[in-house]
C-alpha positions as a printed Julia matrix, in Angstrom:
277×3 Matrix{Float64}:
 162.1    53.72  36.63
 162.21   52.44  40.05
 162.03   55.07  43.06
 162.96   54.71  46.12
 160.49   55.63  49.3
 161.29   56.1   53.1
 158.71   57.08  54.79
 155.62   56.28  57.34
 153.01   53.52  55.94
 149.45   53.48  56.35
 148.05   50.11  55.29
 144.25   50.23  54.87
 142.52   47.04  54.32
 139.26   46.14  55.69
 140.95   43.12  57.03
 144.58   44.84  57.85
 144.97   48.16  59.14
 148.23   48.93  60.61
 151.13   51.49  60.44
 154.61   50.53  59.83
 158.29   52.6   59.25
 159.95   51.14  55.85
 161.91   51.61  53.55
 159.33   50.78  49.7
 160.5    50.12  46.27
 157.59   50.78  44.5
 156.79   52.39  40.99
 153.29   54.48  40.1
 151.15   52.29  42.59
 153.62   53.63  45.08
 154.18   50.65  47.19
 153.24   47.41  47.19
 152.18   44.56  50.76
 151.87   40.97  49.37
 150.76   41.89  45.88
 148.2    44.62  47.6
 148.41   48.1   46.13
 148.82   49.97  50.01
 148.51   53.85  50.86
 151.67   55.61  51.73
 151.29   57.89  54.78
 150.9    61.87  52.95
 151.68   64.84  55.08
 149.26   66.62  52.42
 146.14   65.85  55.01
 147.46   66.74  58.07
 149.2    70.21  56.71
 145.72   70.77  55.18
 144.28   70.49  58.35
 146.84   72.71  60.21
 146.96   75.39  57.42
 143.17   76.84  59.12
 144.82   76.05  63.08
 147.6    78.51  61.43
 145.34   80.71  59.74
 142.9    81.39  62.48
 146.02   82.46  64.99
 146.64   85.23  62.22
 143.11   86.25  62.11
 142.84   86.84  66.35
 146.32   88.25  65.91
 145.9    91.01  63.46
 141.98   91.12  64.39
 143.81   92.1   68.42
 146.22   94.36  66.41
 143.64   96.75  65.25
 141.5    97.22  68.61
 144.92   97.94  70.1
 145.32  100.62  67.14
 141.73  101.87  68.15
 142.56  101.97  71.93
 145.82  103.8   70.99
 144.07  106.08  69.23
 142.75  107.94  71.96
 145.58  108.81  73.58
 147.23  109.99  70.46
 144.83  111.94  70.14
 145.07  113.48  73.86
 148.96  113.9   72.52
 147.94  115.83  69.37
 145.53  118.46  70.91
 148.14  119.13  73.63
 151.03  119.85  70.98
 148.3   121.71  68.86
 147.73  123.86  72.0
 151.26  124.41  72.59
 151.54  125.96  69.41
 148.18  128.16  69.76
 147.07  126.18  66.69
 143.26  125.75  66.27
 142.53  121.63  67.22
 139.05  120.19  65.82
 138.82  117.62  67.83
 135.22  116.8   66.31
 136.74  116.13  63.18
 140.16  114.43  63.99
 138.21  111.74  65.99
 136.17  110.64  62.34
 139.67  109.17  61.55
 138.41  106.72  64.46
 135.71  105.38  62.72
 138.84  104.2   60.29
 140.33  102.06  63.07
 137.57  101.04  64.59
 135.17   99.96  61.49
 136.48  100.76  58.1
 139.84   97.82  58.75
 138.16   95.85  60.95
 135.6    95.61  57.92
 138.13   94.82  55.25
 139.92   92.31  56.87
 137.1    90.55  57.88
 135.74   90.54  54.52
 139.11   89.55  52.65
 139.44   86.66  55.62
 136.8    84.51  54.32
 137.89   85.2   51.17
 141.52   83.95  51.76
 140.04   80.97  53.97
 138.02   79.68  50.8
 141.02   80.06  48.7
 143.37   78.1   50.68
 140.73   75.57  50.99
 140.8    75.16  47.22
 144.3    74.79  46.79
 144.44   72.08  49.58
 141.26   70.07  48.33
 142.66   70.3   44.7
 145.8    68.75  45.86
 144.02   66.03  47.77
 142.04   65.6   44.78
 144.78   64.9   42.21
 146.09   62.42  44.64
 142.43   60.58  45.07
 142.48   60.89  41.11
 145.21   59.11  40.59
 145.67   56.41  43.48
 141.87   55.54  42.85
 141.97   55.63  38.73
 138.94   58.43  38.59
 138.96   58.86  34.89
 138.05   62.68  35.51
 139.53   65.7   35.92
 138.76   68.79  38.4
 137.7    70.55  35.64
 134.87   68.16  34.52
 133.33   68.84  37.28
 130.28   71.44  37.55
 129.14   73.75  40.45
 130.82   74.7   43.5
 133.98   74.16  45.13
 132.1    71.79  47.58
 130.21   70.06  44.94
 132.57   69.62  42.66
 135.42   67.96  45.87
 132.36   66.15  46.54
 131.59   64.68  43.03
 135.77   63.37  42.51
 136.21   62.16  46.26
 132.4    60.22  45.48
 133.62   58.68  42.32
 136.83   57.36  44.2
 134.83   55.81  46.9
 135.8    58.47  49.24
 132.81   59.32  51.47
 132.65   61.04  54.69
 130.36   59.64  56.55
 128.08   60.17  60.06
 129.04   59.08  63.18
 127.06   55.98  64.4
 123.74   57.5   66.43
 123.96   56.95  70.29
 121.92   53.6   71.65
 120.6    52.79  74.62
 118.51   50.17  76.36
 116.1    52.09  78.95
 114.6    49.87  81.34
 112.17   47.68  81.95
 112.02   46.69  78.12
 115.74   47.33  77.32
 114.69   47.83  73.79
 117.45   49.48  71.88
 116.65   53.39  71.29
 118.35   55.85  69.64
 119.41   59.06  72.0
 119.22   62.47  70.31
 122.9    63.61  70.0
 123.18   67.17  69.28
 127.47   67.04  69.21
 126.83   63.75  66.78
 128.69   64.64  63.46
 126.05   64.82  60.55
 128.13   64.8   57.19
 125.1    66.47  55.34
 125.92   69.22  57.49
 128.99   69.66  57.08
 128.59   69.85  53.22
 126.12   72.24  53.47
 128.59   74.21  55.39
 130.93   74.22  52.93
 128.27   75.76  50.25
 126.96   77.89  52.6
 131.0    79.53  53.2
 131.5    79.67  49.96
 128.43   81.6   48.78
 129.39   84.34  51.51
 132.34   84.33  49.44
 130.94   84.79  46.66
 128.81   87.3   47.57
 131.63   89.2   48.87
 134.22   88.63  45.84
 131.88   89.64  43.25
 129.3    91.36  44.98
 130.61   93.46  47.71
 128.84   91.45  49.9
 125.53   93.42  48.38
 122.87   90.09  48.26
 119.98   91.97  45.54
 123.07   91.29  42.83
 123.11   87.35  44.42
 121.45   85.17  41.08
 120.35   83.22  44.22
 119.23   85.85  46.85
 116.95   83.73  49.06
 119.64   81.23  50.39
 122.57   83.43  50.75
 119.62   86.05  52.97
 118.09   83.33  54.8
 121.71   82.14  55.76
 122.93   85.14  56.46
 119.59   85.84  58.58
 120.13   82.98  60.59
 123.98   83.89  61.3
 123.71   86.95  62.47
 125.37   88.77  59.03
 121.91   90.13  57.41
 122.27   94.45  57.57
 120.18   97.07  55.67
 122.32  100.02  53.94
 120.09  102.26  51.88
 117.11   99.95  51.78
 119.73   96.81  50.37
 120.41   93.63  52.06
 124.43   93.02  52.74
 126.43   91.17  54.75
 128.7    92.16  57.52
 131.26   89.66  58.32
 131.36   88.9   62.0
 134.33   87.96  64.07
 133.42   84.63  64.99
 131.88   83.86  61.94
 135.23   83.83  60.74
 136.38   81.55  63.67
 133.88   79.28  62.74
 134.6    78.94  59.02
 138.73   78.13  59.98
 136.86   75.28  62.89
 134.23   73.71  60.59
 137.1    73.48  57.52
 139.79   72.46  59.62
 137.2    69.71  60.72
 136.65   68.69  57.42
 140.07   67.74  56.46
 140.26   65.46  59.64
 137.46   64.2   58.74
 138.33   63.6   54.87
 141.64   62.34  56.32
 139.75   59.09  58.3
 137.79   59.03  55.02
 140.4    58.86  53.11
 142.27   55.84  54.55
 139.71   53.9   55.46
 138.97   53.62  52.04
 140.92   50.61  50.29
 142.54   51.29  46.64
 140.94   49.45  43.88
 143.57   46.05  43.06
């Protein structure tokens, strides 16, 4: 059966790259420009992508929520010990103000810890969506489920056998005087795709750690990454003579950032990659 298709093209040839509106008849292979199998234009990158711009507003917004909760707290409790007064009733103020602790630390905590969580999930969903389309556009005989390891590894693995690869930016050259021999500058803002993979692992081990652990690393099979990680981030703590982590605030931001960059950069990956004829 025929279908019918209006939408945005994105033609991606390495000798024709352009973007056109039409109007497509075209059947499983989607659309077709002078016999050539083309890539139609799918909002599934760019919502992927926005989903973590979306997702880190709601963190800073309910992350604001609760230390206005904690500030508020403190004149409640001014409130209460005047009413309790009024009354002649015994106030202990030492013990009412523990119930800070639960504003200030024990929901701060939580949310923190069920962010990264979340974050990771919606990651999945996205790159499993991305990677039924790369499955069957680019004829990977495999399925999401033959793959082994990680989330990372395993998006890694399918987008690799489609010919999807995100790759490094070019290094920086220059030609210094008087020899104007080309030199490569050290770029510390140049995009390193290793990195970003490693990233990726790296997020979702603290999510591991923290789904099935309780973010308690000696019950880690693989304690020496996930500490030395967690060392170098700044979300290493003792309790009772145990390593755990303690998810930091811009940790958080940083996980929404680096995934929200990956998806851009998947997208360029993505269609600068030709389909197979």
């Amino acid at each position: 059966m025929t279908t019918t298709l209006s939408w945005v093209v994105e033609i991606t040839r390495p000798d024709l790259c352009f973007r056109c509106s039409s109007t497509l008849l075209g059947g499983p292979d989607l659309a077709n420009f002078h016999g050539k199998r083309i890539k139609i234009h799918n909002r599934m990158f760019m919502d992927a992508e926005h989903s973590f711009s979306l997702l880190k507003f709601y963190y800073n917004e309910v992350i604001d929520l609760l230390h206005r909760r904690a500030a508020d707290f403190h004149k409640f409790t001014d409130q209460v010990e005047k009413d309790y007064k009024k009354r002649q009733h015994p106030f202990d103020k030492e013990n009412w103000l523990k119930h800070y602790d639960v504003y200030s630390g024990y929901y701060p905590d939580i949310f923190s810890n069920s962010f990264i969580v979340s974050a990771c999930a919606l990651f999945e969903f996205h790159i499993k969506e991305i990677c039924d389309l790369v499955k069957e556009e680019h004829r990977v005989p495999l399925e999401w489920d033959d793959m082994m390891g990680s989330v990372p590894t395993r998006t890694k693995s399918l987008l690799g056998h489609g010919g999807i690869i995100i790759r490094d930016d070019p290094p920086t050259i220059v030609l210094p005087p008087p020899d104007f021999i080309p030199t490569k500058v050290i770029d510390d803002k140049r995009f390193i795709a290793d990195e970003l993979w490693q990233n990726m692992e790296n997020y979702f081990r603290v999510r591991n750690c923290i789904a099935h652990h309780g973010g308690v690393i000696s019950k880690m099979r693989y304690q020496s990454r996930i500490s030395e990680y967690a060392s170098d981030k700044g979300l290493l703590i003792e309790n009772k003579d145990q390593k755990e982590l303690k998810i930091g605030h811009d940790f958080n931001k940083e996980v929404c950032d680096t995934m929200m960059k990956f998806f851009n950069r998947l997208t360029s990956a993505y269609y600068s990659t030709p389909l197979p004829e």
